[in-house]
py3Dmol code that shows the C-alpha trace and the ligand (Angstrom):
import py3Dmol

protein = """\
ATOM      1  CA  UNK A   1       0.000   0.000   0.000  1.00  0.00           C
ATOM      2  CA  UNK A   2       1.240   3.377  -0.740  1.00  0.00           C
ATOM      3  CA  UNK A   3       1.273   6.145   2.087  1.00  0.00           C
ATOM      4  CA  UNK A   4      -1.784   8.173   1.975  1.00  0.00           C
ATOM      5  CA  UNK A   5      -0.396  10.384   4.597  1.00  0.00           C
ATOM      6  CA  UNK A   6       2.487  11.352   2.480  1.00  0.00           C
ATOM      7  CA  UNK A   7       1.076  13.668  -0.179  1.00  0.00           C
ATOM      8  CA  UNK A   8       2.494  16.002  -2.571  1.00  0.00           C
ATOM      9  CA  UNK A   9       1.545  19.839  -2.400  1.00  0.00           C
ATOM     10  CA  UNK A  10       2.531  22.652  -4.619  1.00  0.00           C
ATOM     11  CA  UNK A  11       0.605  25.946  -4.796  1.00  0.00           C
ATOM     12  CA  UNK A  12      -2.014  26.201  -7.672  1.00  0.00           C
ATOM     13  CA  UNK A  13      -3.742  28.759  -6.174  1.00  0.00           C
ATOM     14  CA  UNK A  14      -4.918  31.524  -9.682  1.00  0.00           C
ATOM     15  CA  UNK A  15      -4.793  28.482 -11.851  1.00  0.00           C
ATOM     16  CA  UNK A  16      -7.665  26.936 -13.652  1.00  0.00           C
ATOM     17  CA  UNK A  17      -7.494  22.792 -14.479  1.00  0.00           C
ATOM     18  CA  UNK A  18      -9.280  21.389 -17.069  1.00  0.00           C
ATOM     19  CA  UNK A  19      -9.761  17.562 -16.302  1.00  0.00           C
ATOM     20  CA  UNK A  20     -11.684  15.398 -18.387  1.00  0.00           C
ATOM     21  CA  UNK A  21     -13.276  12.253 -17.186  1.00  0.00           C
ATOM     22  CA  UNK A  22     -13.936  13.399 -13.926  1.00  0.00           C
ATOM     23  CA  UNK A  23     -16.362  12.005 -12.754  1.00  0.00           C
ATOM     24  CA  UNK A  24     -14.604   8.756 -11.027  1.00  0.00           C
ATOM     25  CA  UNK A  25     -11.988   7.095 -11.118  1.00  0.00           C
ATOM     26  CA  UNK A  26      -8.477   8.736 -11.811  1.00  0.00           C
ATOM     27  CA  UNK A  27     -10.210  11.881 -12.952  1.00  0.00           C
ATOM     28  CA  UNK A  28     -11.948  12.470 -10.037  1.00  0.00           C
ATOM     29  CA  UNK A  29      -8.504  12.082  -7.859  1.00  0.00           C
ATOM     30  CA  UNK A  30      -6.730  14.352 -10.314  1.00  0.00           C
ATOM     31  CA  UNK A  31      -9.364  16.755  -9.587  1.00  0.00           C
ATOM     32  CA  UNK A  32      -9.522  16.571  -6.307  1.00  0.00           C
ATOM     33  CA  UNK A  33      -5.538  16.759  -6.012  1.00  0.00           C
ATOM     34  CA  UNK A  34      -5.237  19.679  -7.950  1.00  0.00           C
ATOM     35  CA  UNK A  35      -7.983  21.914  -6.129  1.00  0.00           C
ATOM     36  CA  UNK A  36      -6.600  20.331  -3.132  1.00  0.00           C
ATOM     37  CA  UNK A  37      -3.708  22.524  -4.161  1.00  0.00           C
ATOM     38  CA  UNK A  38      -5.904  25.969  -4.891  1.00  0.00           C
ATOM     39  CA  UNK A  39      -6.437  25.511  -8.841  1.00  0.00           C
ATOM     40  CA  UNK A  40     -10.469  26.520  -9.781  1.00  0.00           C
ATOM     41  CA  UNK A  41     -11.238  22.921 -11.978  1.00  0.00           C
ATOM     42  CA  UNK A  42     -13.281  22.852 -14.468  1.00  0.00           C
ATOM     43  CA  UNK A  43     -14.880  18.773 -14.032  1.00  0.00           C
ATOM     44  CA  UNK A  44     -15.608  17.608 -17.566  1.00  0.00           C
ATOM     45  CA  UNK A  45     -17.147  13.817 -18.160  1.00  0.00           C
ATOM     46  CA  UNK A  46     -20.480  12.764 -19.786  1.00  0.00           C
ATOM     47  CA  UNK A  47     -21.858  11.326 -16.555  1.00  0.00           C
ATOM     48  CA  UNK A  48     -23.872  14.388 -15.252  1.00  0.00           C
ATOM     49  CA  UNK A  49     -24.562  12.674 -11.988  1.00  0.00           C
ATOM     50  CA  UNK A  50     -21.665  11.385 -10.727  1.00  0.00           C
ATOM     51  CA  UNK A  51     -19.625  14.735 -12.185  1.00  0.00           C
ATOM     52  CA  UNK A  52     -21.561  16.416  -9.654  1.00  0.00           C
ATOM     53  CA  UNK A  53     -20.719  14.361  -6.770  1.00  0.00           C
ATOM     54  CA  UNK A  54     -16.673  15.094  -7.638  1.00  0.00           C
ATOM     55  CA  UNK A  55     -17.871  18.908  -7.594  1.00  0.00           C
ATOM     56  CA  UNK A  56     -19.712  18.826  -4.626  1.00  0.00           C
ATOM     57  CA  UNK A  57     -16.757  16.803  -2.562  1.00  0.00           C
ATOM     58  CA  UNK A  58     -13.953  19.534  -3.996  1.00  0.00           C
ATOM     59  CA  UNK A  59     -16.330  22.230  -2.318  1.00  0.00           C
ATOM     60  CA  UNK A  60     -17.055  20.374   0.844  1.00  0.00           C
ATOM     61  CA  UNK A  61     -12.963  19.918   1.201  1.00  0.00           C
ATOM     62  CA  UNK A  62     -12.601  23.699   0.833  1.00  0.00           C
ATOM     63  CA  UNK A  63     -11.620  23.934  -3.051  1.00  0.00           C
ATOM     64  CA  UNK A  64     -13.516  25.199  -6.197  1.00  0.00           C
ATOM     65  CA  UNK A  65     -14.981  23.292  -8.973  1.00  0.00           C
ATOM     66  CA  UNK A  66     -17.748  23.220 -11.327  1.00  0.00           C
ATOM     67  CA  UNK A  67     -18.814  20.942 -14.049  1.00  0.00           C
ATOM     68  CA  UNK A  68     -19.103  20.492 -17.605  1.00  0.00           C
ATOM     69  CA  UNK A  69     -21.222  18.135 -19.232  1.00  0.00           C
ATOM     70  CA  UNK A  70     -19.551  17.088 -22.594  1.00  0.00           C
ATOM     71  CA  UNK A  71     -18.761  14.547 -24.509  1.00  0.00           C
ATOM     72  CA  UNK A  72     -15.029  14.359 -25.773  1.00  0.00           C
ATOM     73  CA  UNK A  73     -15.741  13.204 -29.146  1.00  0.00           C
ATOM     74  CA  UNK A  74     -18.731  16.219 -29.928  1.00  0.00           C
ATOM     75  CA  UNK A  75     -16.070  18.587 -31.397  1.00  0.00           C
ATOM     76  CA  UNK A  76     -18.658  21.855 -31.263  1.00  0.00           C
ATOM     77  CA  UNK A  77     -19.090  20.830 -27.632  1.00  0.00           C
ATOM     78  CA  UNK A  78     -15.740  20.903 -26.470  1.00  0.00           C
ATOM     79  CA  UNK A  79     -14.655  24.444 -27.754  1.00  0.00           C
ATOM     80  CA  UNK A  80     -18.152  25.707 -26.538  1.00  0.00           C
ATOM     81  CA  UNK A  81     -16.907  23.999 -22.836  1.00  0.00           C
ATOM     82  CA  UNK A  82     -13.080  25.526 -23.136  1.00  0.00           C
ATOM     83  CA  UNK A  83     -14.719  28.723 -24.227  1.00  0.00           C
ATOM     84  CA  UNK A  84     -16.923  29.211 -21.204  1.00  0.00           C
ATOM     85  CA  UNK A  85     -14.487  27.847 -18.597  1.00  0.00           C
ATOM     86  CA  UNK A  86     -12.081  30.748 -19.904  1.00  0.00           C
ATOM     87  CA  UNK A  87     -15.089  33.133 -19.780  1.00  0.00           C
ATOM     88  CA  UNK A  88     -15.954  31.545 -15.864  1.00  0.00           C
ATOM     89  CA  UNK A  89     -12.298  31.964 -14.289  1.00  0.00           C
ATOM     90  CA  UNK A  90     -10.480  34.166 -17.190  1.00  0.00           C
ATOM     91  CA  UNK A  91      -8.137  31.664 -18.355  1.00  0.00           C
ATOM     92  CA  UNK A  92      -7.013  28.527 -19.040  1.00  0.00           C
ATOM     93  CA  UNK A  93      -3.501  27.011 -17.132  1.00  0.00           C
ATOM     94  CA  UNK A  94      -4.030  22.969 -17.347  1.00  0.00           C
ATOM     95  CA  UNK A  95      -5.261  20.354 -19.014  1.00  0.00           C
ATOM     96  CA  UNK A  96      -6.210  17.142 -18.440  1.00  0.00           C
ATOM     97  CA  UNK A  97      -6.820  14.700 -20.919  1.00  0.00           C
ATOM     98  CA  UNK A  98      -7.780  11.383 -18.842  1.00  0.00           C
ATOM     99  CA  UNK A  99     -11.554  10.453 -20.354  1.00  0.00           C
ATOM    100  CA  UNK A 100     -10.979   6.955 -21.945  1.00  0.00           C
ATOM    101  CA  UNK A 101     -12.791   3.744 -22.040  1.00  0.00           C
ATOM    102  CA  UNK A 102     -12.124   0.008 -23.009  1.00  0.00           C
ATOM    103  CA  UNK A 103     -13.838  -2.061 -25.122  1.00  0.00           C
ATOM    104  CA  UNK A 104     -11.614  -5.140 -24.917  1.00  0.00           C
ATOM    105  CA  UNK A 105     -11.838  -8.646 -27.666  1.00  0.00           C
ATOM    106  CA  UNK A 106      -8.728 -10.079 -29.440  1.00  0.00           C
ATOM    107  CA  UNK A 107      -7.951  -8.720 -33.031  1.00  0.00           C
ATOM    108  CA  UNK A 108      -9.597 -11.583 -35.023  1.00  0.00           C
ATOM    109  CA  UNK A 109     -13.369 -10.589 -32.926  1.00  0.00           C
ATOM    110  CA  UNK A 110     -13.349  -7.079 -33.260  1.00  0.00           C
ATOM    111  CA  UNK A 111     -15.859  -5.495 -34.661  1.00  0.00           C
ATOM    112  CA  UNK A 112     -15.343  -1.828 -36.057  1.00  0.00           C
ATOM    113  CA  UNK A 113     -17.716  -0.066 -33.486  1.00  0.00           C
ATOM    114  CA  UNK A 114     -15.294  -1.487 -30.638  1.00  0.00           C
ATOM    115  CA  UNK A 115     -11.879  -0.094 -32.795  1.00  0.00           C
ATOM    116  CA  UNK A 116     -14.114   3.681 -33.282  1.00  0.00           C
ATOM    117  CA  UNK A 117     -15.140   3.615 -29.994  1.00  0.00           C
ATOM    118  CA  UNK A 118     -12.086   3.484 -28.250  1.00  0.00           C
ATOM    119  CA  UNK A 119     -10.122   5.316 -30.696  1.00  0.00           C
ATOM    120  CA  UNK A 120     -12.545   8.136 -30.428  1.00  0.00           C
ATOM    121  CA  UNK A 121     -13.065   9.012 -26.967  1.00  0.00           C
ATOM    122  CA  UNK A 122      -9.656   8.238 -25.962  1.00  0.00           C
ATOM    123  CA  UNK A 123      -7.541   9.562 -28.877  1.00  0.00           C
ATOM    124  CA  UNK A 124      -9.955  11.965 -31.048  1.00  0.00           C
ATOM    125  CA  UNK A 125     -11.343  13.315 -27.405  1.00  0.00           C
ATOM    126  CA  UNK A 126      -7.545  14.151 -26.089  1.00  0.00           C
ATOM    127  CA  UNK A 127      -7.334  16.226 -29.891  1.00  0.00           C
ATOM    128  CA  UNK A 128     -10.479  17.558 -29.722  1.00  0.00           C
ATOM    129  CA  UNK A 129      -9.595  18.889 -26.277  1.00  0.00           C
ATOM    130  CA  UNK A 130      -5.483  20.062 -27.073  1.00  0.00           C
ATOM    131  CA  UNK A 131      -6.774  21.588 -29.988  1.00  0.00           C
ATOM    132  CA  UNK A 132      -9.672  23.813 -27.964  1.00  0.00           C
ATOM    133  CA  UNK A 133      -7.135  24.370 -25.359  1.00  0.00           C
ATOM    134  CA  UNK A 134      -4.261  25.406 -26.761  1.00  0.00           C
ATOM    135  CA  UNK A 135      -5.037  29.240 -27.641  1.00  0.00           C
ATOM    136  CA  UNK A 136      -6.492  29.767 -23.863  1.00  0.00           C
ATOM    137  CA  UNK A 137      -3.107  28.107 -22.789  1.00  0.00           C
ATOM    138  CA  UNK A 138      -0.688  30.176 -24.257  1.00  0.00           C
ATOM    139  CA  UNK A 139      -2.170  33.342 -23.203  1.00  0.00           C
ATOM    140  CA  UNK A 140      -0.712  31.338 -19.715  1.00  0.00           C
ATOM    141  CA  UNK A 141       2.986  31.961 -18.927  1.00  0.00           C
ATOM    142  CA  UNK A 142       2.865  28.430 -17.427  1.00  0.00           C
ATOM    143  CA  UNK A 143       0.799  26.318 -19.685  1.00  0.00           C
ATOM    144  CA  UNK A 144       0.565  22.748 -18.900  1.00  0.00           C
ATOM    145  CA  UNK A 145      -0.879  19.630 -21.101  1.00  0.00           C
ATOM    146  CA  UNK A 146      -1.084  16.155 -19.015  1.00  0.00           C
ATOM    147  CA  UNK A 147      -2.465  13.580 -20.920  1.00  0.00           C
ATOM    148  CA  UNK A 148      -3.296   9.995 -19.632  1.00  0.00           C
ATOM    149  CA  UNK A 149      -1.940   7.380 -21.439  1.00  0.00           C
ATOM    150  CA  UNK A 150      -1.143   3.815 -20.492  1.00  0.00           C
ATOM    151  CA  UNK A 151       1.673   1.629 -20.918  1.00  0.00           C
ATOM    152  CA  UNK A 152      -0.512  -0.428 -23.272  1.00  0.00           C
ATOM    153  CA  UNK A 153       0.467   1.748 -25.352  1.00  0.00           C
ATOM    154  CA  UNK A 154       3.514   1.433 -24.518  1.00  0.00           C
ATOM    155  CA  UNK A 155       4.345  -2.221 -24.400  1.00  0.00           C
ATOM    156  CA  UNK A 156       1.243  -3.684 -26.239  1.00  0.00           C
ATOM    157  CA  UNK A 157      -1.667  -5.797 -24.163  1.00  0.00           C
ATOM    158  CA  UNK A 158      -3.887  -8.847 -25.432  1.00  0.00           C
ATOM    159  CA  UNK A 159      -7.438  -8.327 -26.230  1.00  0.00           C
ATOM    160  CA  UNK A 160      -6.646  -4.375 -26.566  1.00  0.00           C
ATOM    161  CA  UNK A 161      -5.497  -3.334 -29.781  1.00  0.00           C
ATOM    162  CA  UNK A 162      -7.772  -0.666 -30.180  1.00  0.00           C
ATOM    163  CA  UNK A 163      -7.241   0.750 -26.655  1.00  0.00           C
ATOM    164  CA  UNK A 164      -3.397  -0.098 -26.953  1.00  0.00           C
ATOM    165  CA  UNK A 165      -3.235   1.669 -30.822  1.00  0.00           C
ATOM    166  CA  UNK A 166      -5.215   4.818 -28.964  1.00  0.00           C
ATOM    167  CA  UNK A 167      -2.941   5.228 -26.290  1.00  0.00           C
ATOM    168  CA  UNK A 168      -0.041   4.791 -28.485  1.00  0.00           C
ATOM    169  CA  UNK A 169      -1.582   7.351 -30.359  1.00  0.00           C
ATOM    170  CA  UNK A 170      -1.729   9.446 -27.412  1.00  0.00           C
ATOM    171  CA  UNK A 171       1.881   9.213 -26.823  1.00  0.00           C
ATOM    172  CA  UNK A 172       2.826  10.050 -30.127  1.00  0.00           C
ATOM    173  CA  UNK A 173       0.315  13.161 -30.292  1.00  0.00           C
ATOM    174  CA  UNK A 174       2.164  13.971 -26.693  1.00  0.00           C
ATOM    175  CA  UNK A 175       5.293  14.091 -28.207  1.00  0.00           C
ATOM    176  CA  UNK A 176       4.427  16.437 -31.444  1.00  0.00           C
ATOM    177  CA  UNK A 177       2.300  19.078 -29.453  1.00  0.00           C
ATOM    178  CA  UNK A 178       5.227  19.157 -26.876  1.00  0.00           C
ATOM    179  CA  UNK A 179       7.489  20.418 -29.684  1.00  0.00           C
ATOM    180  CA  UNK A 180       4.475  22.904 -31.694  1.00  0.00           C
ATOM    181  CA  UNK A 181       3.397  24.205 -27.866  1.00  0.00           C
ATOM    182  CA  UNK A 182       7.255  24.505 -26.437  1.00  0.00           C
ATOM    183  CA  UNK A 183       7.920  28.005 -27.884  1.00  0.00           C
ATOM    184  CA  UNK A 184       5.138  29.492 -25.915  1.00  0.00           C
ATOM    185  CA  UNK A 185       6.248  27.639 -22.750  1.00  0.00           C
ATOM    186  CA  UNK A 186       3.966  25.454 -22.658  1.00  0.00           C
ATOM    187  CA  UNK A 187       4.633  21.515 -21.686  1.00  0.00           C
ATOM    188  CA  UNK A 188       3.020  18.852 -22.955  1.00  0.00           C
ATOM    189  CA  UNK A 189       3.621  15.241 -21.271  1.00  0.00           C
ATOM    190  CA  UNK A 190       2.136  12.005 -20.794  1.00  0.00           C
ATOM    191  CA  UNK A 191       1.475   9.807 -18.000  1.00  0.00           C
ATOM    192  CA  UNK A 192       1.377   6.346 -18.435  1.00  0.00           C
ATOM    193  CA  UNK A 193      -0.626   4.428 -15.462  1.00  0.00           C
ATOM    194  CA  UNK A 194       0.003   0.305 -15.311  1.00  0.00           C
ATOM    195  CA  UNK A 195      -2.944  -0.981 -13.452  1.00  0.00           C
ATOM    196  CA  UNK A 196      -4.593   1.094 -11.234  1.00  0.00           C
ATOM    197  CA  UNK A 197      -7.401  -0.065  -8.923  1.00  0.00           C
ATOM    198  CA  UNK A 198     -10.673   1.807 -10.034  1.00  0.00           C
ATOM    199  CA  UNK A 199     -14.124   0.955 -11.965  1.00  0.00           C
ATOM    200  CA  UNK A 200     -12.283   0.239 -15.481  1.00  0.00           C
ATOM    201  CA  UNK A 201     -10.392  -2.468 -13.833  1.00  0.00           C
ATOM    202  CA  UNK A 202     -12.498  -3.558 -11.316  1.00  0.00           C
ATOM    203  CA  UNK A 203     -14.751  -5.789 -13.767  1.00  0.00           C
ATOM    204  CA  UNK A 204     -11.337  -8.187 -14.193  1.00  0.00           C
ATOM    205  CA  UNK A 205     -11.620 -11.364 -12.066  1.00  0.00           C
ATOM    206  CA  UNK A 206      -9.824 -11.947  -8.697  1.00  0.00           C
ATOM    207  CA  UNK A 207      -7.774 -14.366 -10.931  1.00  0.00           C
ATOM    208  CA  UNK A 208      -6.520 -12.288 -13.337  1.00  0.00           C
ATOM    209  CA  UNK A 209      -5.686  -9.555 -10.874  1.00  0.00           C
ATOM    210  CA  UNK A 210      -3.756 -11.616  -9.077  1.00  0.00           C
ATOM    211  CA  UNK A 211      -1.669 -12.753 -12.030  1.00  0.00           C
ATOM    212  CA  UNK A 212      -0.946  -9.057 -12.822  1.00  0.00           C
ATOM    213  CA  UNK A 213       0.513  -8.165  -9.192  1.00  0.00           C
ATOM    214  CA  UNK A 214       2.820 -11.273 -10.030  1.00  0.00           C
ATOM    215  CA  UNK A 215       4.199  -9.240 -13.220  1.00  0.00           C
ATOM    216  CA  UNK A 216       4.334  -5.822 -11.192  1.00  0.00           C
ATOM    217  CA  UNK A 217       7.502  -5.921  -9.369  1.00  0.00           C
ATOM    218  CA  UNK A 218       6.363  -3.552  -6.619  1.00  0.00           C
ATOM    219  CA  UNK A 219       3.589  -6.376  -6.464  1.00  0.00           C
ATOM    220  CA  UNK A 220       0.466  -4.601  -5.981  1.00  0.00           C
ATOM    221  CA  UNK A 221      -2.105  -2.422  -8.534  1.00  0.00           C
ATOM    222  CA  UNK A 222      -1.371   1.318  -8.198  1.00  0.00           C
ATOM    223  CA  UNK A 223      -4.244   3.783  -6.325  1.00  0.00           C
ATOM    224  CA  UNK A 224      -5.604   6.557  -8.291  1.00  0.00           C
ATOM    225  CA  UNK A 225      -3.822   8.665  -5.763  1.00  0.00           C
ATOM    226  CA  UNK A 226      -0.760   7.745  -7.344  1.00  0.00           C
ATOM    227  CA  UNK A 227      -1.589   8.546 -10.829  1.00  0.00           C
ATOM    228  CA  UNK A 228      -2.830  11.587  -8.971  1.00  0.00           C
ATOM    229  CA  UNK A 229       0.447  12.719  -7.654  1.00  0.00           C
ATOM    230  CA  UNK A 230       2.267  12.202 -11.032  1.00  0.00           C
ATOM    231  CA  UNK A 231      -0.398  14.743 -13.036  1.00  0.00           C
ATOM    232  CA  UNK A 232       0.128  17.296  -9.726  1.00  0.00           C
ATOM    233  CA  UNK A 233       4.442  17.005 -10.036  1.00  0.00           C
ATOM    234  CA  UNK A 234       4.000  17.332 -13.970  1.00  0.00           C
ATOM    235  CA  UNK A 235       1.373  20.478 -13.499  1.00  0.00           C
ATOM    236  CA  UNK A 236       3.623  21.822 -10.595  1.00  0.00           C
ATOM    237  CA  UNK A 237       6.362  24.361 -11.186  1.00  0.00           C
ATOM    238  CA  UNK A 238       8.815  21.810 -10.201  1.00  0.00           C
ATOM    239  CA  UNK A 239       8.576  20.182 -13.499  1.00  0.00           C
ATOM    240  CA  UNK A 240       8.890  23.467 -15.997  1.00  0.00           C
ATOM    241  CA  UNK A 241      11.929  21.527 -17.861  1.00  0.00           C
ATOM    242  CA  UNK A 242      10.106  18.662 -18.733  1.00  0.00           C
ATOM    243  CA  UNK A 243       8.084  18.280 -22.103  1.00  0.00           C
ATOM    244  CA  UNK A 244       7.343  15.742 -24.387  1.00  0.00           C
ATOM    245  CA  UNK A 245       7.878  12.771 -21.452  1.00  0.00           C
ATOM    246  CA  UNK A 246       5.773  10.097 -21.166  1.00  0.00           C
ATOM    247  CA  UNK A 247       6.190   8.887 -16.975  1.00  0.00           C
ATOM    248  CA  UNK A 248       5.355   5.533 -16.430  1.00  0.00           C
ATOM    249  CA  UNK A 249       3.784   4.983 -13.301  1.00  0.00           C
ATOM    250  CA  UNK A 250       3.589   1.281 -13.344  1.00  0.00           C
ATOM    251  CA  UNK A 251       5.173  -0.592 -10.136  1.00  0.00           C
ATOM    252  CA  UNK A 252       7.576  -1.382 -12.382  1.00  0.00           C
ATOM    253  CA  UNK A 253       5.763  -3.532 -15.299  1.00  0.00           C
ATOM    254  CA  UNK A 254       7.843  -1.752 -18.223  1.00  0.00           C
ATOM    255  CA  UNK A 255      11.169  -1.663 -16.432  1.00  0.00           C
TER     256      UNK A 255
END
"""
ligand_1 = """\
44
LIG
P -13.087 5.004 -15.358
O -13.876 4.192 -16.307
O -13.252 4.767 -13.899
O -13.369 6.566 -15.635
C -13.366 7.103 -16.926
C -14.235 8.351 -16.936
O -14.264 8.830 -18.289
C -15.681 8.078 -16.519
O -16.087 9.027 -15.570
C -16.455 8.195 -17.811
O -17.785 8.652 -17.638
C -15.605 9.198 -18.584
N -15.872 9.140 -20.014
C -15.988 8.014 -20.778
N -16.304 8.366 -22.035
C -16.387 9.722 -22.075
C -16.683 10.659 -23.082
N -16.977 10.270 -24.340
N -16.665 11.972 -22.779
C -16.393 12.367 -21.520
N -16.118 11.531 -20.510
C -16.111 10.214 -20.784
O -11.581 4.814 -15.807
P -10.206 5.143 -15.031
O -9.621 3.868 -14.600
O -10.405 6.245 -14.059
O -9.330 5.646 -16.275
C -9.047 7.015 -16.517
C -7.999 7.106 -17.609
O -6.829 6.395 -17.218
C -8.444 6.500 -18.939
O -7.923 7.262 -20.011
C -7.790 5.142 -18.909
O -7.578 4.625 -20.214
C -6.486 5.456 -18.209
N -5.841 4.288 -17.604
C -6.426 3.606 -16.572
C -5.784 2.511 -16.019
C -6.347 1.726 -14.871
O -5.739 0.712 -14.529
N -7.441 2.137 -14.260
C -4.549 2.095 -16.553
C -3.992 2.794 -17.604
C -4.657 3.901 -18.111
"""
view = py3Dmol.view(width=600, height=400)
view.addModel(protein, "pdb")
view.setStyle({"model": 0}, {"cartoon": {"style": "trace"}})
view.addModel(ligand_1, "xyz")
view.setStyle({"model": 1}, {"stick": {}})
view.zoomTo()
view.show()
């Protein structure tokens, strides 16, 4: 287990955050860590109800957040969203691309609505979103893009060749915008979670989690806190020299 107790602060405080997917799940901690640390976040996801429970616990722990209902993939909808979060809090300082889904079957079963699916939300939605973004964030002196990859895309998975091909994507779109966006000192990275305990992984069986702590050499699944922490370093001051990096935070899987 990690140390709860231990946590990672910075000062955030006249920054807005961006974070889509918010609702639950690593979203909703990298929500919560970043208002923790006095940025206004603007909560983006396409579950209405459970967005507003992440927006109501930022308040009740003393931060500010509101929510955006949106879609990732509804192109109109996303600039109209960036648009009136800059118009809300006057700028634009983060963003973070973390909406994704699975939709998991081995190459030879699946079926073109799995492949757009996934590609879609979790590739075309973290464009869709860099692209709104990126005027709002240089008008920052501190931009910062933190996209959510995985090290699927890194090292390739079984049954997830559409989610593995859109996070690969991910890390290659990470590594272009962190070159257009540098000049305006902005930094784009990536983070690149191995398996994380929330709701996308919960539906695995007891078996097959158990077989993935034996590959994970710090032998456990990561929190969301953890995943968490990384976005907050790579949004941080502290990390103002690093673009275009993709940070595995993986117990170890892809050493
Ligand atoms: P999750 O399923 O718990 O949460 C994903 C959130 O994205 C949900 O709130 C969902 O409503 C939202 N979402 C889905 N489609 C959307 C859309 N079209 N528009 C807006 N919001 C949408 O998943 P999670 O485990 O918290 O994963 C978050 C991110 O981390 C994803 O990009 C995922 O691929 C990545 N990731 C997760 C793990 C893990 O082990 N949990 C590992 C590697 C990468």
């Amino acid at each position: 287990m990690s140390d709860a107790k231990i946590r990672l602060t910075t000062d955030l405080s006249g920054q807005v955050a961006l974070v889509t997917g918010a609702a639950r799940g690593l979203g909703r901690a990298i929500a919560e860590n970043l208002a923790r640390c006095g940025a206004k976040v603007a909560c983006v996801d396409v579950n209405a109800e459970l967005l507003d429970q992440t927006v109501a616990a930022i308040g009740a722990a003393g931060g500010t957040a509101m929510a955006w209902t949106c879609d990732v993939t509804d192109s109109a909808r996303v600039s109209a969203v960036v648009d009136e979060v800059v118009k809300t809090w006057g700028g634009l300082d983060i963003l973070v691309n973390n909406a994704g889904i699975t939709k998991d079957t081995l190459i030879l079963r699946m079926k073109d609505d799995q492949w757009d699916a996934v590609i879609n939300i979790n590739l075309r939605g973290t464009f869709l979103f860099t692209r709104a973004a990126a005027r709002p964030l240089m008008k920052s002196s501190r931009g910062r893009i933190i996209n959510i990859a995985s090290v699927a895309g890194i090292m390739g998975n079984p049954g997830q060749s559409n989610y593995s091909a859109s996070k690969a994507g991910v890390i290659g779109l990470t590594r272009t915008v962190a070159k257009e966006l540098a000049g305006r000192n902005i930094t784009v990275n990536a983070v690149a979670p191995g398996f994380i305990a929330t709701d996308m992984t919960a539906v695995l069986s007891d078996e097959v989690k158990e077989a993935i702590k034996k590959q994970v050499p710090l032998g456990r699944m990561g929190d969301p806190q953890d995943i968490a922490d990384a976005v907050l370093f790579l949004a941080s001051p502290a990390a103002g020299f690093i673009t275009g990096h993709v940070l595995t935070v993986d117990g170890g899987l892809t050493a």
